[in-house]
Backbone bond lengths (Angstrom), bond angles and torsions (degrees), N, CA, C in turn:
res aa  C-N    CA-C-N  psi(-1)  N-CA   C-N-CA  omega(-1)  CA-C   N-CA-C  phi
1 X - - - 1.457 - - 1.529 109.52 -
2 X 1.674 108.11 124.84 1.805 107.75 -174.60 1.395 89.86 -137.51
3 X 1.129 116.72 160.27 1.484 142.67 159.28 1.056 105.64 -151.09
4 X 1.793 105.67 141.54 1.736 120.64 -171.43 1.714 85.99 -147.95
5 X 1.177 117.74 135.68 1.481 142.69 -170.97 1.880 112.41 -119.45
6 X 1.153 108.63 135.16 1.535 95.15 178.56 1.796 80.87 -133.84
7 X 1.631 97.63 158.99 1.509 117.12 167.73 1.472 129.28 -129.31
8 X 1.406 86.92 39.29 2.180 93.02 -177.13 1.572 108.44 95.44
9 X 1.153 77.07 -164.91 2.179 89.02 173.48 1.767 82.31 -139.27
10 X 1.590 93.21 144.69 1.762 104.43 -174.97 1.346 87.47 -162.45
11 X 1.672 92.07 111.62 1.951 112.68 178.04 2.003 115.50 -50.77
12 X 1.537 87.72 -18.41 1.745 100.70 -164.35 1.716 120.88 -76.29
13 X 1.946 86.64 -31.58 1.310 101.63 172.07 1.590 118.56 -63.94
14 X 1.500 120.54 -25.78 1.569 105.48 175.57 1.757 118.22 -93.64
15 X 1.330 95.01 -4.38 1.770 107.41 178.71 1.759 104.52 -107.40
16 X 1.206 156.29 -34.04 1.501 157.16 -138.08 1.275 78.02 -131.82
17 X 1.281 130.02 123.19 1.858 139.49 158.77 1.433 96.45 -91.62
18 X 0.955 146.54 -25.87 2.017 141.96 151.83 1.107 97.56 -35.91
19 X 1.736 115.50 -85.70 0.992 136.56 -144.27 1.956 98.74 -63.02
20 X 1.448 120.51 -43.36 1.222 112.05 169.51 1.754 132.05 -54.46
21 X 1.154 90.41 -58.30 1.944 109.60 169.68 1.221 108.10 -51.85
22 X 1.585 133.46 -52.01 1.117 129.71 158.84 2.099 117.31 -40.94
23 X 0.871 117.14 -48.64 1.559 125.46 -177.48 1.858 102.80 -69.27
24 X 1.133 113.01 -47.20 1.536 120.80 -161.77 1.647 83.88 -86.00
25 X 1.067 150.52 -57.33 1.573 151.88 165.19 1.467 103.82 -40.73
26 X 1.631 132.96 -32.15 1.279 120.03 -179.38 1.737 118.84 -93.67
27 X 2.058 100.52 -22.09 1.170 88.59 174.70 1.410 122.32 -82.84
28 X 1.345 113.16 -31.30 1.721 106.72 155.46 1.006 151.32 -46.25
29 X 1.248 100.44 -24.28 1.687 123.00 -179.40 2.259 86.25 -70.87
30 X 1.147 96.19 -61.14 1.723 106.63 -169.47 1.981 108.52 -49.54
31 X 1.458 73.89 -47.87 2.099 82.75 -172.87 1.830 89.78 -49.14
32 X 0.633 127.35 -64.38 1.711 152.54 -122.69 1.790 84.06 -84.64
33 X 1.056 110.88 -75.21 1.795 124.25 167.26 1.459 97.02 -31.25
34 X 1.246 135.73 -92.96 1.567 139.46 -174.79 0.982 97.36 -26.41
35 X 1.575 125.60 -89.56 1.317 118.28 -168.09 1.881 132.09 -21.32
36 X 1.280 77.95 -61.01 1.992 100.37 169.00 1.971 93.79 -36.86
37 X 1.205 87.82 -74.59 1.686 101.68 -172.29 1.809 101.59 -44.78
38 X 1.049 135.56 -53.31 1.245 143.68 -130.43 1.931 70.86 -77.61
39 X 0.959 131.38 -41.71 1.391 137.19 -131.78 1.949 92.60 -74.32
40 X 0.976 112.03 -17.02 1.663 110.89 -176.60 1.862 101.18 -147.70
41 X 1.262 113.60 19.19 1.502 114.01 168.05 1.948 117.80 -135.57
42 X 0.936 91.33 164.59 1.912 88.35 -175.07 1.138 112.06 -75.85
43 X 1.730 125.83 177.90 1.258 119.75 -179.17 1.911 115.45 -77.26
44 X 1.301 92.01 -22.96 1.239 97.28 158.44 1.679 127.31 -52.39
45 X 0.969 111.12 -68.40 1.697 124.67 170.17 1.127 118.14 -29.96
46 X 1.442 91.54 -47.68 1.483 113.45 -162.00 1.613 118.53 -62.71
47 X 1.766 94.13 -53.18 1.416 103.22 165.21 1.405 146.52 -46.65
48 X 1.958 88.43 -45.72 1.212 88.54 166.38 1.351 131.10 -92.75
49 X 1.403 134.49 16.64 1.486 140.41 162.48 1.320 84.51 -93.79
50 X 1.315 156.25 -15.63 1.459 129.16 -179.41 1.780 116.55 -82.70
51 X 1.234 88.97 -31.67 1.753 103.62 173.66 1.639 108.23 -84.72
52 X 1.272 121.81 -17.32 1.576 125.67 177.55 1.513 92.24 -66.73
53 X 1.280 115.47 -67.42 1.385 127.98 -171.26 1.588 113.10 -43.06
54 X 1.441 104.40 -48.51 1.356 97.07 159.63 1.817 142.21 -71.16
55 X 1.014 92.63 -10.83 2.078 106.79 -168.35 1.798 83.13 -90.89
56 X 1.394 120.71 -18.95 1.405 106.89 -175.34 2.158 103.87 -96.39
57 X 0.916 93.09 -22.26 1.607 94.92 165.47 1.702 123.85 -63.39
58 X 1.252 127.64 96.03 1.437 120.55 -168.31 2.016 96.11 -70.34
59 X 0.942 113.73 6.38 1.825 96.51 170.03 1.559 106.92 -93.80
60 X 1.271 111.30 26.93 1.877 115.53 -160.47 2.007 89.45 -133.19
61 X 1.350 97.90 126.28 1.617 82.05 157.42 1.510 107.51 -107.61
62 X 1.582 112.29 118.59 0.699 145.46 165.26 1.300 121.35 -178.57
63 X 1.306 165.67 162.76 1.722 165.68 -155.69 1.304 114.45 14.52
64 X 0.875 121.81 -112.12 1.681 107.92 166.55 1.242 152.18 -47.91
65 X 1.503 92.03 -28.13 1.638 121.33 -177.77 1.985 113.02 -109.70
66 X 1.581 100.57 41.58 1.393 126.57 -176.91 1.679 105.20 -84.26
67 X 1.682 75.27 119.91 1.768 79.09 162.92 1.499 125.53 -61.17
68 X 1.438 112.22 150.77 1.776 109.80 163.62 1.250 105.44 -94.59
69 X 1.447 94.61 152.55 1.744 120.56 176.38 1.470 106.62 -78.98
70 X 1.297 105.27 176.80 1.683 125.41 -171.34 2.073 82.69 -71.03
71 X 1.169 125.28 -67.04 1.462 105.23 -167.95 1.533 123.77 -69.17
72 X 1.371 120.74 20.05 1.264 125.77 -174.19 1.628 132.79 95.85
73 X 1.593 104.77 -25.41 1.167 115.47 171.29 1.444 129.42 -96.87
74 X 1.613 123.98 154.27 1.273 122.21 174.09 0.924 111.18 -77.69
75 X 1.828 118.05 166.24 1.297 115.61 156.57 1.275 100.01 -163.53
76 X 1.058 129.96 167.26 1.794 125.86 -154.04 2.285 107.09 -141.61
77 X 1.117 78.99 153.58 2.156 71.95 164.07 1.340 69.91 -159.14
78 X 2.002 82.33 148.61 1.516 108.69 156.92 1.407 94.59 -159.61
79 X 1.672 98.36 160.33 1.457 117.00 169.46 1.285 143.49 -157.72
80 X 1.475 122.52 163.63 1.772 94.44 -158.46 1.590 93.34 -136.95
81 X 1.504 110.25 146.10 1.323 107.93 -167.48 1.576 100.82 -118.38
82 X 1.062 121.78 139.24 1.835 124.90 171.21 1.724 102.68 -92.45
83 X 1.564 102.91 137.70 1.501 89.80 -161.94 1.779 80.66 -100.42
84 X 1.293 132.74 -0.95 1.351 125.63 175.77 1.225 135.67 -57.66
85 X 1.761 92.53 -61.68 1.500 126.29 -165.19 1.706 97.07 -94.55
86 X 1.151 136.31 -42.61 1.028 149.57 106.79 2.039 103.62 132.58
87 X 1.781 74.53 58.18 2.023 121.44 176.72 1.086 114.75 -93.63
88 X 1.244 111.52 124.78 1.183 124.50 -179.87 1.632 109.71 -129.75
89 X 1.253 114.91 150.58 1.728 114.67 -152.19 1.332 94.66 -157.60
90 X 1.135 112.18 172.35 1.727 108.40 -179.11 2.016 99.30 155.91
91 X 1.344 96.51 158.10 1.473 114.81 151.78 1.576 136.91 -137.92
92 X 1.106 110.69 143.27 1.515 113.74 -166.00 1.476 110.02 -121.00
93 X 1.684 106.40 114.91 1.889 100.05 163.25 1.446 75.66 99.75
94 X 1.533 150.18 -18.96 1.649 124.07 -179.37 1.461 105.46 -58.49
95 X 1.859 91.15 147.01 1.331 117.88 177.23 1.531 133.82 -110.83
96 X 1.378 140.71 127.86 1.529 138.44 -168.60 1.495 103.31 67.26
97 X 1.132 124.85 25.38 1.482 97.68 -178.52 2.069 90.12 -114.63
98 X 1.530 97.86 146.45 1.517 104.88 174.46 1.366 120.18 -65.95
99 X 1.210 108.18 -45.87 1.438 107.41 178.47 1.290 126.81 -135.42
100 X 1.645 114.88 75.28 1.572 111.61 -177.58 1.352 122.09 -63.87
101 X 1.281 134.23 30.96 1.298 122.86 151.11 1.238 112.51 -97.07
102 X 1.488 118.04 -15.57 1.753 92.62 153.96 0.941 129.46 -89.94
103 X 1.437 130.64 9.25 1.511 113.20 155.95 1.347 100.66 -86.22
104 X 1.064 151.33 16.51 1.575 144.83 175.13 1.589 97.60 -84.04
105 X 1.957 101.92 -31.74 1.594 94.24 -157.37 1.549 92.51 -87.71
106 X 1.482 134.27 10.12 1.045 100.09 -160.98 1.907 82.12 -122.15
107 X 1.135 100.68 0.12 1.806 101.45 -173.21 1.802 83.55 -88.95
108 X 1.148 151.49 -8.10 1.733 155.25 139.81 1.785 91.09 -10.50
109 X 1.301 120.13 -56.04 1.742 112.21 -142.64 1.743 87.27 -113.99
110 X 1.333 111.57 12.13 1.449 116.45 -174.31 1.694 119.28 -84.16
111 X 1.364 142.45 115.30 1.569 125.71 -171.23 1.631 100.94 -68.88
112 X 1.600 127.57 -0.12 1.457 124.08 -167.78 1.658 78.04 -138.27
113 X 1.676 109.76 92.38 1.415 104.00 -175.81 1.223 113.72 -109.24
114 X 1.695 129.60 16.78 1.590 144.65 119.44 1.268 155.00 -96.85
115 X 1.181 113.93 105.20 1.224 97.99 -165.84 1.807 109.98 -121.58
116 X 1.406 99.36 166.04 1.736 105.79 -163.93 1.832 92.95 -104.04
117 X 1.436 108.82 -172.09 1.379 138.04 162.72 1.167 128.36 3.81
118 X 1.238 123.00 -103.44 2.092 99.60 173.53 1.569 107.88 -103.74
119 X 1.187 123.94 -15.12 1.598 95.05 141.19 1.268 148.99 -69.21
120 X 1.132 116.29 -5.18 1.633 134.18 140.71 1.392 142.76 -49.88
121 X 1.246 92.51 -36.90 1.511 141.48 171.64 1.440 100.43 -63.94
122 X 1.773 112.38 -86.09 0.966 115.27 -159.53 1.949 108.21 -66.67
123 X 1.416 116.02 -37.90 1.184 110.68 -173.91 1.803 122.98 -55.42
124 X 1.496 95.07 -19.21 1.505 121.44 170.81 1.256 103.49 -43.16
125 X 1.466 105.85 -57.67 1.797 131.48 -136.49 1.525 93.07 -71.47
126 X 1.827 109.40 -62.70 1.465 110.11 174.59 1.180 121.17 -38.06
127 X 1.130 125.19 -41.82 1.756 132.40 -153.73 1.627 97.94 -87.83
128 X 1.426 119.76 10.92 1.484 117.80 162.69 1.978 93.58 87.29
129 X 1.418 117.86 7.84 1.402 96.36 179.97 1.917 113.62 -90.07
130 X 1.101 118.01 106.29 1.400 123.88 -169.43 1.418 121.81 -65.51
131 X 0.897 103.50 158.89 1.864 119.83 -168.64 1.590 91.32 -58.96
132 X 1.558 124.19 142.97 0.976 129.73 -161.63 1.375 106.16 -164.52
133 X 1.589 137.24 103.00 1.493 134.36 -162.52 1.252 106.53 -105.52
134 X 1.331 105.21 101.56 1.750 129.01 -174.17 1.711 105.94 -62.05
135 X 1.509 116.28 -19.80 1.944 93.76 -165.94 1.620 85.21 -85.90
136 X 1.828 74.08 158.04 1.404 116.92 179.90 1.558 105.50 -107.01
137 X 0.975 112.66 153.92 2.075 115.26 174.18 1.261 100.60 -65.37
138 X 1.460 112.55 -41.75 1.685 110.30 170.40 1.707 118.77 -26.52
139 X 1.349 98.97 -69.24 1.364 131.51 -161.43 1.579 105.06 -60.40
140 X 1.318 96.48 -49.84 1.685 94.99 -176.11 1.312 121.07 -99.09
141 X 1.940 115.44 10.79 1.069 86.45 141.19 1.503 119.94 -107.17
142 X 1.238 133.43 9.30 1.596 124.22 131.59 1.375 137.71 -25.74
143 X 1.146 110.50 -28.06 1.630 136.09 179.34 1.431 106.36 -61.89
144 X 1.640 77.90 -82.66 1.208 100.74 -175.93 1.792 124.76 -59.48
145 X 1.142 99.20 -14.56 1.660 102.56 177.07 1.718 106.70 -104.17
146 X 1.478 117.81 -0.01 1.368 114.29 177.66 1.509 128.02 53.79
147 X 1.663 90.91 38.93 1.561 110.49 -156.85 1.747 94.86 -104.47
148 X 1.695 135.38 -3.03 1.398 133.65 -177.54 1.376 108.34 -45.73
149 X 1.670 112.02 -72.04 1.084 115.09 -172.39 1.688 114.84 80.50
150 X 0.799 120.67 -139.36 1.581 124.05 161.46 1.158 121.41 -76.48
151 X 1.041 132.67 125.22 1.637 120.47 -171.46 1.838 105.03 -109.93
152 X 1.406 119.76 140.24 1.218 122.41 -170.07 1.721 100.67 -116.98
153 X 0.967 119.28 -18.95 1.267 114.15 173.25 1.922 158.50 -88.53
154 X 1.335 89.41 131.66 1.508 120.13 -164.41 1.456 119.35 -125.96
155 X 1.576 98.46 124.34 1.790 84.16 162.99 1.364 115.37 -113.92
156 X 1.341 119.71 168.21 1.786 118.13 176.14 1.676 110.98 -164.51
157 X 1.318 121.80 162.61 1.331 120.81 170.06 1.414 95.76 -144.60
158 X 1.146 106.33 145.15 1.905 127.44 144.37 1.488 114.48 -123.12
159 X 1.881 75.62 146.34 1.663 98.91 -165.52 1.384 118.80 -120.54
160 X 0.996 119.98 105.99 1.999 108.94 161.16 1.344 134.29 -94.50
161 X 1.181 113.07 95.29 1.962 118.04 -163.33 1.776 96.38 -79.83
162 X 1.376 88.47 168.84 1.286 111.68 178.59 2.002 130.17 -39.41
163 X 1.214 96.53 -4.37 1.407 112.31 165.86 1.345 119.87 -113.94
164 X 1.240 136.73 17.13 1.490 153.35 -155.57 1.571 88.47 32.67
165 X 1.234 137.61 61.48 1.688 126.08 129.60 1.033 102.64 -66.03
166 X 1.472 112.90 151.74 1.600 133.02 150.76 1.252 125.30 -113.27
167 X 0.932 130.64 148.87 1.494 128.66 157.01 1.686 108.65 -151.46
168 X 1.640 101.93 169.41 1.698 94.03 -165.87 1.893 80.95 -133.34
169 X 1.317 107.30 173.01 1.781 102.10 177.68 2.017 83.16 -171.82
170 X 1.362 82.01 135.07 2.124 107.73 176.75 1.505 97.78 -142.86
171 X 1.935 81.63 141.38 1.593 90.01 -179.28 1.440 87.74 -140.57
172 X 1.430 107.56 145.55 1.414 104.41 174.38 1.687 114.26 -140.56
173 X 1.275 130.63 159.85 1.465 136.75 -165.22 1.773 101.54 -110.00
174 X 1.527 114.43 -17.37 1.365 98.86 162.12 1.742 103.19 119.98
175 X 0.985 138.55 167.90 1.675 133.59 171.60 1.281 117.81 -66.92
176 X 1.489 88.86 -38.41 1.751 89.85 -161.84 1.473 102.60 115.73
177 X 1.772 123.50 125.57 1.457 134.55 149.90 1.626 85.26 49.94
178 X 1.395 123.74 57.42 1.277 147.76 174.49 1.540 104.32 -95.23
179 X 1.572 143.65 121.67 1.152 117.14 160.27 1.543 132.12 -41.59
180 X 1.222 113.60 141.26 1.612 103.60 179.58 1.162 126.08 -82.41
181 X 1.526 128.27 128.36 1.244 145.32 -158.84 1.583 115.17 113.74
182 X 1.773 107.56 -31.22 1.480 104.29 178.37 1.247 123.14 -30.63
183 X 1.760 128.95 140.64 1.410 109.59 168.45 1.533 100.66 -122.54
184 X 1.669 93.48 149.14 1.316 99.85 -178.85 1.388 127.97 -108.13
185 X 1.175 131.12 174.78 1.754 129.77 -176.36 1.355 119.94 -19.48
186 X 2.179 111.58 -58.21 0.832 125.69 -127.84 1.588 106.20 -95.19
187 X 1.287 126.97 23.87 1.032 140.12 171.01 1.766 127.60 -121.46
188 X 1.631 99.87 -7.39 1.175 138.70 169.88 1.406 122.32 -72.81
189 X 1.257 109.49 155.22 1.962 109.47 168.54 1.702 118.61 -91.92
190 X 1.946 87.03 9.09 1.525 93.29 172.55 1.234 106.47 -82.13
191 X 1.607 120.97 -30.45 1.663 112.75 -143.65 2.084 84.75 -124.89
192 X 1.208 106.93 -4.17 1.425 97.01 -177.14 1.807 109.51 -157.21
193 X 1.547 115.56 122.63 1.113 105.32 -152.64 1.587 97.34 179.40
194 X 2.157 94.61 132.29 1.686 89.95 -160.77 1.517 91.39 -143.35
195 X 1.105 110.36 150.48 2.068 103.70 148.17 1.069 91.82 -162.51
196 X 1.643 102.80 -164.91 2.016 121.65 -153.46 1.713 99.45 -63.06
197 X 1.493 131.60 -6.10 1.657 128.23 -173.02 1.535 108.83 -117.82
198 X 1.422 96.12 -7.10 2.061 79.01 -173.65 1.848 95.26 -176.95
199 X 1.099 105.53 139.36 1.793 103.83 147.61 1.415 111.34 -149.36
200 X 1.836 85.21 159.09 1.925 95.69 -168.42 1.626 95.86 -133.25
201 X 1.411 92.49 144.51 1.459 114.51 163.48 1.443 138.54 -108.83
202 X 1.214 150.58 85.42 1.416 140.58 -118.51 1.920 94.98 -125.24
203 X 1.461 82.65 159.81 1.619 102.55 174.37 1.373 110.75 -144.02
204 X 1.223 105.47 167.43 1.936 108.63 173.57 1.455 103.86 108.61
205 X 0.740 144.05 -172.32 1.569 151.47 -136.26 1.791 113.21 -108.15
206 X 1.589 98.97 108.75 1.406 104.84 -150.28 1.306 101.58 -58.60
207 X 0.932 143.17 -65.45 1.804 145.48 177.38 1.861 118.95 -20.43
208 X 1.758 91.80 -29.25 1.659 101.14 -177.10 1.830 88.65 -82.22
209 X 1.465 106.87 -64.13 1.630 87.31 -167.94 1.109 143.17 -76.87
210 X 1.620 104.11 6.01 1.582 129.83 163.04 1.836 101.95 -57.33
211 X 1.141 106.52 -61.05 1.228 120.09 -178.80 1.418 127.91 -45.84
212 X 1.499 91.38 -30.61 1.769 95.65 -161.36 2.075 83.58 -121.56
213 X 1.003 103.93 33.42 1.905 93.68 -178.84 1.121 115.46 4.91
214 X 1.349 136.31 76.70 1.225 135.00 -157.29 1.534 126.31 -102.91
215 X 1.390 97.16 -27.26 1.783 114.66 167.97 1.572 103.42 -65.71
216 X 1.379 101.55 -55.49 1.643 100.76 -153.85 1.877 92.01 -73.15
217 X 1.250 125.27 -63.80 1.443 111.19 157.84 1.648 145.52 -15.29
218 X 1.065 113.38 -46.37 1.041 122.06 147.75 1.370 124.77 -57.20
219 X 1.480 120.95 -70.18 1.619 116.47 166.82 1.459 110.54 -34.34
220 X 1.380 115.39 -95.84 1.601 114.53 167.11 1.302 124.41 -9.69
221 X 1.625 141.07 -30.70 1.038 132.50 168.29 1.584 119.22 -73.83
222 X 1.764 89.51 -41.65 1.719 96.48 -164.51 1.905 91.44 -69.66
223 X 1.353 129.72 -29.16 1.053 137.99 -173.72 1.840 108.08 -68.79
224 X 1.196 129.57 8.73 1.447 126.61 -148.90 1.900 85.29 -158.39
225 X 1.234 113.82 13.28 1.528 122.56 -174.64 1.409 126.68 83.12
226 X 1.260 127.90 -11.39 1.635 103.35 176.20 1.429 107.76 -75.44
227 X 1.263 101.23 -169.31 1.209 133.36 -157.18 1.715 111.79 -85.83
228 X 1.056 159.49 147.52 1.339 134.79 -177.98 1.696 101.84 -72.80
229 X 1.257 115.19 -35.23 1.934 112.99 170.62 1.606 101.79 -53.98
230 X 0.792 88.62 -66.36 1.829 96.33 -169.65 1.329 124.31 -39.24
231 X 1.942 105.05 -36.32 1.346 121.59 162.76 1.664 116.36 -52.57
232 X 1.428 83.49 -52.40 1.685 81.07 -155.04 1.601 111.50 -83.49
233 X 1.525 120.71 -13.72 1.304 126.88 160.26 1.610 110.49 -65.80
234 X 0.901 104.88 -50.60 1.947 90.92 165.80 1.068 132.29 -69.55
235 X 1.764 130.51 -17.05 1.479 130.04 175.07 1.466 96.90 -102.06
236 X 1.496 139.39 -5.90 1.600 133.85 156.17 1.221 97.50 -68.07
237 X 1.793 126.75 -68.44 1.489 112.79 175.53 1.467 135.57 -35.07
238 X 1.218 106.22 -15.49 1.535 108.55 -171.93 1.339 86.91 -90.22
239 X 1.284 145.83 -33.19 1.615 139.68 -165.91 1.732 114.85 -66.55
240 X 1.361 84.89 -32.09 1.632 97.85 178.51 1.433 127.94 -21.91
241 X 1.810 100.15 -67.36 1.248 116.12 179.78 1.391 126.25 -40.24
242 X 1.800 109.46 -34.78 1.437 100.74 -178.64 1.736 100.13 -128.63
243 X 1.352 107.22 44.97 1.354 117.50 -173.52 1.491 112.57 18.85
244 X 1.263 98.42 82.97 2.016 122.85 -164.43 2.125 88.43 -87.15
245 X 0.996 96.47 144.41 1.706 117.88 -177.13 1.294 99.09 -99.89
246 X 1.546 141.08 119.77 1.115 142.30 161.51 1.560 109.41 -158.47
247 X 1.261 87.14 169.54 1.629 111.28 149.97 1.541 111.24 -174.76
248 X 1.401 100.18 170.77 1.453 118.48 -141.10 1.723 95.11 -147.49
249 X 1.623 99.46 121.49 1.695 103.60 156.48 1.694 115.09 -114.62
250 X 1.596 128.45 169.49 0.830 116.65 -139.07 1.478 115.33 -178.03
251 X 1.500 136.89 86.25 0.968 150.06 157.88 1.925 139.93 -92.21
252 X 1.509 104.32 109.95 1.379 115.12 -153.03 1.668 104.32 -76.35
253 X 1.129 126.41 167.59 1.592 130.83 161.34 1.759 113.75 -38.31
254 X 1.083 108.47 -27.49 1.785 116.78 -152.13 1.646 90.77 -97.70
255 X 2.078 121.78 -20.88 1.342 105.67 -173.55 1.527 103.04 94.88
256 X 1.610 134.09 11.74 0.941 118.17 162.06 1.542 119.72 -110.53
257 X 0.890 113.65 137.04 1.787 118.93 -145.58 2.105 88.99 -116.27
258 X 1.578 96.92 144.46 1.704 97.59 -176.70 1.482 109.41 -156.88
259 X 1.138 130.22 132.23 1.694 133.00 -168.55 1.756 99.91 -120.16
260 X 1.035 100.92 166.04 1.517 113.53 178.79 2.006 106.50 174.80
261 X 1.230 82.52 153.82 1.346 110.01 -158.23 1.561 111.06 -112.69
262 X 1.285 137.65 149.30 1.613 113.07 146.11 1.282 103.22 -121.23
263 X 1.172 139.28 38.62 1.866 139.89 -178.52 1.112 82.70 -159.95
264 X 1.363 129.62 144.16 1.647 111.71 124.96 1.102 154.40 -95.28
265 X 1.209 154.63 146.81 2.153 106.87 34.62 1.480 89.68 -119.28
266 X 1.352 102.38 148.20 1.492 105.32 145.18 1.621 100.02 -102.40
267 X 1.182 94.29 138.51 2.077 103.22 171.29 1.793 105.08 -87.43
268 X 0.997 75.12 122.83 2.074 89.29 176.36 1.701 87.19 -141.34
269 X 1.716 77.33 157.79 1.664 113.89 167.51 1.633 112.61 -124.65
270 X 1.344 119.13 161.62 0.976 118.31 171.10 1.522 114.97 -156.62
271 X 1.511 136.77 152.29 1.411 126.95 -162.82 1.473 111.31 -174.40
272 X 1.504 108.72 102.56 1.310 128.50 -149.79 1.933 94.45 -95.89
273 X 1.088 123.71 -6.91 1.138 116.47 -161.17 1.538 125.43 119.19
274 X 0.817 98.95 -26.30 1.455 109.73 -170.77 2.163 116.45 -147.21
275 X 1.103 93.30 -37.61 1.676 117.71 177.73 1.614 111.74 -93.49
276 X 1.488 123.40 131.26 1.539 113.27 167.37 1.828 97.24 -118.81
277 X 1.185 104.44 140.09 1.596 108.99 -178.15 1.684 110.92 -113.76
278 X 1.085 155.72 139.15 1.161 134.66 176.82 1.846 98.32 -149.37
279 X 1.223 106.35 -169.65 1.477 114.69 -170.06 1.877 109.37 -89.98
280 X 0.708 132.30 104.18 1.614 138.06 -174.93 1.623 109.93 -49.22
């Protein structure tokens, strides 16, 4: 049983030592929680209370701590993949809801198991999930100061429970002053992506890992025999060409779990049971 957690790329974490210790103190606290959880729930479950935990952390963009768009409003995608059954579910562009990775987990048993914008929204609404206003003062005054810029942030976990299930789950709050409607990675088999040999959870700039399909690439390789290094040094190499922004977490069939970056940092955690790993 492993769980490995990532929380975006955030320029602040290698300059603000608060602002870092605070992040490396929150992803442990989360690794450490999952795990506990993982101990009587699937990797599925698992994932997605590990990414809940995070969309409720405002130092995470994702749930509360959601970027605003170019017209003022939030809107979120997340999604969670079963590396068993080999389902993948998700929403893209949902609005007011706290934690869209559980409607990802519950669009799992859904025959329409994605859905976009205000039908996302609204299918939320039925399922008893209540109106819920994600900005932070943080956030808006980012907005309002036109300070986003590129936005790198994403959170995600993959899990392997006690039966080697896997599953991987990403939720993201968006770039920032993003046109509205854009869609990003994290609802994709670029930025989220699992089966019975490997799953990955990705961050960094959705347009780069759209480009470079980098989750599902990776799986597919380690699934076709390499190595999970071997994977992910050849689908980072492929980013090269158009100096693609990512990073990538990553747990194989065998329980060996591997992160990589091509900028830095992405902040990840990781917590095997006994070991906590995090970003320096």
């Amino acid at each position: 049983m492993k769980v490995i957690i990532h929380g975006g790329f955030f320029s602040e974490s290698t300059t603000n030592h608060e602002t870092k210790l605070a992040k490396q103190q929150a992803l442990e606290r989360i690794a450490r929680q999952a795990y506990v959880y993982l101990k009587t729930h699937s990797a599925v479950e698992t994932a997605v209370y590990a990414v809940s935990l995070l969309e409720d952390d405002a130092l995470f963009n994702a749930g509360i701590g959601s970027q605003i768009q170019s017209d003022g409003k939030i809107r979120m995608s997340a999604s969670l993949m079963d590396g068993t059954t080999q389902k993948m579910s998700g929403v893209i562009n949902i609005e007011d809801v706290k934690n869209p990775i559980e409607v990802a987990l519950v669009l799992q048993d859904s025959e329409d198991r994605i859905l976009g914008g205000q039908g996302a929204t609204d299918f939320a609404r039925k399922l008893g999930f209540g109106y819920f206003s994600t900005e932070t003062e943080q956030r808006r005054g980012e907005y309002e100061a036109k300070k986003a810029g590129t936005g790198v942030g994403t959170v995600g976990c993959v899990a392997i429970d006690e039966h080697g299930r896997i599953a991987a789950a990403t939720s993201t709050g968006g770039k920032g002053f993003e046109i509205p409607g854009r869609i990003s990675d994290s609802a994709t088999v670029a930025g989220n992506y699992a089966n019975a040999f490997c799953g990955v959870s990705l961050t960094g700039v959705g347009e780069d890992i759209v480009s470079g399909a980098v989750a599902a690439k990776i799986v597919t390789r380690v699934t076709d025999g390499m190595t999970l290094g071997q994977a992910f040094a050849k689908t980072f190499d492929e980013l090269k060409p158009f100096d693609g922004f990512a990073g990538a977490i990553a747990i194989d069939r065998h329980g060996n779990m591997f992160h990589q970056d091509s900028h830095p940092s992405m902040v990840f955690g990781s917590f095997d049971g006994s070991v906590f790993e995090t970003f320096k």
